[in-house]
Structure formats: structure tokens, C-alpha cells
N, C-alpha and C positions, 0 to 999 in steps of 0.2 A: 053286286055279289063280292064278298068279301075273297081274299085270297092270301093265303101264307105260304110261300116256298121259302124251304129251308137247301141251300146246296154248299159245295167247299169242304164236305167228307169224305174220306179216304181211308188206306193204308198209310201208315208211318212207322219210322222205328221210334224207338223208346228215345226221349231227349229230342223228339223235332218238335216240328211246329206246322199248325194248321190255321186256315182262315174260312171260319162259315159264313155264310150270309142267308140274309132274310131279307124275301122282298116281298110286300107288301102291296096290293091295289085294293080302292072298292070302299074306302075308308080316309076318314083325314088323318093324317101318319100321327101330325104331330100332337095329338088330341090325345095319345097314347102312348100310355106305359109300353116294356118290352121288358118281358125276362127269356131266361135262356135255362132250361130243364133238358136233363139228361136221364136215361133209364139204360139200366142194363140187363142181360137175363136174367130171368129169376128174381130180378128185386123190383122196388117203387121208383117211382119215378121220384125225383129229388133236384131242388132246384141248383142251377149254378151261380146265374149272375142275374142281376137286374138294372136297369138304364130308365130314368123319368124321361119325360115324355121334350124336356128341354135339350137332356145330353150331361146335365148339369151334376147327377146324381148318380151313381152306382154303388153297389151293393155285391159283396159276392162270398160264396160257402167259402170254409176254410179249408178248404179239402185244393182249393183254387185257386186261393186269393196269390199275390204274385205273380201267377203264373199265366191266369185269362185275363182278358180285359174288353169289356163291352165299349162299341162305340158306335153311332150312328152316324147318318147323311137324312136329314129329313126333308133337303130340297130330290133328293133320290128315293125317299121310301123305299130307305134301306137302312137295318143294323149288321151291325156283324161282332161275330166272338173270334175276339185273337189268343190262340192258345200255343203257348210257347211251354220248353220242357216237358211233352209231353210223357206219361207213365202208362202200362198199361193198365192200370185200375182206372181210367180216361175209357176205357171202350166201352160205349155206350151209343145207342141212338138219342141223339140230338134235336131238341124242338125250340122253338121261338114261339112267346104266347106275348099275345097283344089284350091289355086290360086299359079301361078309358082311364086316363089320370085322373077321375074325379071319384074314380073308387082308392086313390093313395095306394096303387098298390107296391111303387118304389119309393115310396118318400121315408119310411123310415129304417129299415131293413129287406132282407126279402125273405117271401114268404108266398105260400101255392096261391091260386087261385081258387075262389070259390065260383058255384056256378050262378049267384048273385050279381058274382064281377061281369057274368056274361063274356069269358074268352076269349079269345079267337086262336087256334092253336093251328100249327102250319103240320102234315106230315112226317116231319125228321129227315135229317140227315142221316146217315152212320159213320160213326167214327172209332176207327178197330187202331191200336196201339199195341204194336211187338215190341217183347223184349229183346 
């Protein structure tokens, strides 16, 4: 059985920094992509960052870029999103989605999944940001 926990959300003020993680069992880690999608009330979900399945590769919205940085441990089946200068338009719950890397799903940008890709999506975090 597959499994995604998402944890490392919180409160912060405006200008800090957080560290999530995902960890992962039930699956071979490194066989897979990892992105990192955010929703906040009232809107769509929208992707942040994405990480290939080596470490080698990342991809991130520009709403982020500078400021998050995806990075894995694949002898731990574990990623994590480093988010530094946080703002509050940042408050969002937080997911980690797992796609096999043979669906490409970080190799050239990022971009949602389909249910093709066959996902695996972890419950969220929340991550609230005061100004």
C-alpha cells in the first residue's frame, strides 16, 4: 500500500521560512517523479515545484522560483520543499504527488498530472503566512 505524508506546516510571519517534507513507503522512491502543488481557498490547485526522479532536475512556478527549492534523500524516501521569504499569498495547503518517471512528468517543465499518470497524492500540509 502506497503511502504519502506530507508534514513541516505551520504558522510564520511574513519574510520566514519553512521546511516540508514527504515521506513516502509502499513504492520504489526512485522510480518517481515528485511535485509539489499548493491550493488555497476559493481557488485551483496549482503546481509549485517539481524534482525528476534522480534529484537532477527541478522545475518551479514563478510565483516561487528563488524562493522554494525542491530536494530529495532517495536512500530515505523522502523530498522536501525549502521555502524561504515567505509572503502571505504562500497560504495554501500543501501536497506532494508522486508520478512514475516514465510518464516525463519533470523532465521538461512542470505541469499537473493526469489521471493517466496514475498519481499518488499525499493529504497536505497547511501552510498559513501573516503579514
Amino acid at each position: 500500500q502506497v503511502q504519502v505524508v506530507e508534514s513541516g506546516g505551520g504558522l510564520v510571519q511574513a519574510g520566514g521560512s519553512l521546511r516540508l517534507s514527504c515521506t513516502v513507503s509502499g513504492l520504489t522512491f526512485d522510480d518517481y517523479d515528485i511535485g509539489w502543488f499548493r491550493q488555497a481557498p476559493g481557488k485551483e490547485r496549482e503546481e509549485v515545484s517539481c524534482i525528476n526522479w534522480s534529484g537532477f532536475k527541478m522545475y518551479y512556478a514563478e510565483s516561487v522560483e528563488g524562493r522554494f527549492f525542491s530536494s530529495r534523500n532517495n536512500a530515505k524516501n523522502m523530498t522536501y520543499l525549502h521555502m524561504y521569504d515567505l509572503k502571505p499569498e504562500d497560504t495554501a495547503m500543501y501536497y506532494c504527488v508522486l508520478v512514475s518517471h516514465l510518464h516525463d512528468f519533470c523532465i521538461y517543465s512542470l505541469r499537473r498530472p493526469t489521471s493517466s499518470d496514475s498519481p499518488y497524492w499525499g493529504l497536505g500540509t497547511q501552510v498559513t503566512v501573516s503579514s
